[in-house]
N, C-alpha and C positions, 0 to 999 in steps of 0.2 A: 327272613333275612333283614328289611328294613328294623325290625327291635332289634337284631342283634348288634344292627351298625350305631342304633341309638345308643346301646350300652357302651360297647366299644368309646364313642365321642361322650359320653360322660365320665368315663374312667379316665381317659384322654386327658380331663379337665382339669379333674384331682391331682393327676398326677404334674401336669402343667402348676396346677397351684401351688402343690408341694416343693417340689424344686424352685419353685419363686422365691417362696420363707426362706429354704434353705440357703438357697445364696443372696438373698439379703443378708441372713443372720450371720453368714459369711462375710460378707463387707464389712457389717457393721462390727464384729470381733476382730478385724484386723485392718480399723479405717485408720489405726494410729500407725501403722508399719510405716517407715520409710520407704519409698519409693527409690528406685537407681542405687548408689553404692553402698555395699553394705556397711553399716558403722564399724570400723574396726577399734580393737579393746585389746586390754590385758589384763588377764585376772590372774589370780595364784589357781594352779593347778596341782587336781588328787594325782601326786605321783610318788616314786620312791624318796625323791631328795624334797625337804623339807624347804619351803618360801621357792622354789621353783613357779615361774609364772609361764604363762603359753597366749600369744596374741593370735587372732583372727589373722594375720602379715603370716603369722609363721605356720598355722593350721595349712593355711591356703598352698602357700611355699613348699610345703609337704605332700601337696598333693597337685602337682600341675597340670596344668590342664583338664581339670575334671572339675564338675561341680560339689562344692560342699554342704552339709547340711550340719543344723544347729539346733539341738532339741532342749529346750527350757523344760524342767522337771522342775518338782518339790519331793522330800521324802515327804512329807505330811498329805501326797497328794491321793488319794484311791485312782482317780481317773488315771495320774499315771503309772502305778503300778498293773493298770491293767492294761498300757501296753506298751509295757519293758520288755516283754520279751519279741516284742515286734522290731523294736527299735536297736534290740540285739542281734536280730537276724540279717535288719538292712545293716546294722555297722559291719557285719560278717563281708559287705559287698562293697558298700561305697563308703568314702571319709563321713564320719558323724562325729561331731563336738557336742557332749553336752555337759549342758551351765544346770547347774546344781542351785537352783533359786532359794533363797532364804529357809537354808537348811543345815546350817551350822556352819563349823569351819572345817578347815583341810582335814582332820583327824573326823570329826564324826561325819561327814559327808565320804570318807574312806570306810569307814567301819559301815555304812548302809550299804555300799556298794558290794561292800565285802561278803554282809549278811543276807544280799540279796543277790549272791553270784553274778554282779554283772561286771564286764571286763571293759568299761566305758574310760574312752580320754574324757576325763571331766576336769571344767574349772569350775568355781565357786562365785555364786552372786550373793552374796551375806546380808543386801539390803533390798535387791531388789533392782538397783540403779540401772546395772546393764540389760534386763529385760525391759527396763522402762524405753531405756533408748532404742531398741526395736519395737515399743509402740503395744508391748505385752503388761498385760495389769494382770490375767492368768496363767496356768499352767493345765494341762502343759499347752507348747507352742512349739510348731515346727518352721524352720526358716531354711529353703534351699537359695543358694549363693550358686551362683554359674560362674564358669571358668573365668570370665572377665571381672569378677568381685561383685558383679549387679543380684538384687534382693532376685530372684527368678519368680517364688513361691512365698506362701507362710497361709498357717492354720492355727486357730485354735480349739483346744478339744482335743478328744480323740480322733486321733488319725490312724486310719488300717494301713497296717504291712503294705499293700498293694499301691494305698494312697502315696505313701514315702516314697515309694519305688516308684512306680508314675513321674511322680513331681521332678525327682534326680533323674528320671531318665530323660523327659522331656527339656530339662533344663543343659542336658548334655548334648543336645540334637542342634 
C-alpha cells in the first residue's frame, strides 16, 4: 500500500506540473486581452447586401441579455479549420460573431465560407487591427462578452466544443 501511495503522490506531481505550463502558457497568450469592457468596433460584414457593416453595439443589441462570443479565425489557418465545426455547433446555441482575420475581403471571405458550409455572421478584419485591439497577434481566439459588455473569457488556440460552452455558460450565470 505505502508504494502505491508513493506512485499515486508522483503522478499527483506531474499532473500538478502540467496544468502549471498550461495556464501559464495561458496567461501569457492572452496577457494583451483587455480587461473590463469589451472594445466595441464596426467592420463590413459577410452578408447579402454589399458595404453592409455590423458593430459589436449592434451584435450585443441582438442578443439581450445573454452573453456573446467572438471567434477570430483565418482561412489560411489549419488550427482553425479544425474546429469550425465546433464553433458551428455552439453558434447553433448561443450568439457567436466571427471576424474573419486577414483573409481577404467581403467576397472571398463569402466564398470560404460558402466552400466550407459554414452559416457564420462574420465580419472582416483585412489588416488585422481589430484582433490587435483585443490583445490577439494569433488565431484562432475566442472572446466571451457577458450580458453587461465586460471581456468574461478569451483563448488562444484550439478551443473544444465544451470549452466554448463552459465559458458562455459560466459568463451567463
Amino acid at each position: 500500500m505505502p508504494r502505491l501511495r508513493r506512485a499515486w503522490r508522483g503522478h499527483l506531481g506531474t499532473l500538478a506540473m502540467v496544468l502549471a505550463v498550461l495556464l501559464g502558457a495561458h496567461a501569457w497568450q492572452t496577457r494583451h486581452v483587455p480587461r473590463g469592457p469589451a472594445p466595441d468596433f464596426s467592420a463590413l460584414a459577410v452578408s447579402v447586401e454589399d458595404g453592409a457593416a455590423l458593430s459589436l453595439a449592434q451584435w450585443r443589441a441582438a442578443h439581450p441579455g445573454q452573453p456573446v462570443a467572438l471567434h477570430f479565425w483565418a482561412d489560411w489557418c489549419a488550427i482553425c479549420k479544425l474546429e469550425q465545426h465546433s464553433v458551428s455547433r455552439v453558434a447553433a446555441d448561443w450568439p457567436v460573431l466571427t471576424v474573419a482575420m486577414q483573409s481577404g475581403d467581403v467576397a472571398a471571405v463569402r466564398r470560404t465560407l460558402g466552400q466550407r458550409s459554414l452559416n457564420w455572421p462574420t465580419v472582416i478584419d483585412p489588416d488585422g487591427a481589430l484582433a490587435a485591439r483585443y490583445g490577439f497577434r494569433a488565431v484562432p481566439a475566442w472572446v466571451v462578452i457577458d450580458s453587461k459588455g465586460r471581456i468574461s473569457a478569451s483563448s488562444v488556440g484550439y478551443t473544444s466544443e465544451a470549452g466554448m460552452r463552459l465559458r458562455l455558460w459560466w459568463a451567463g450565470v
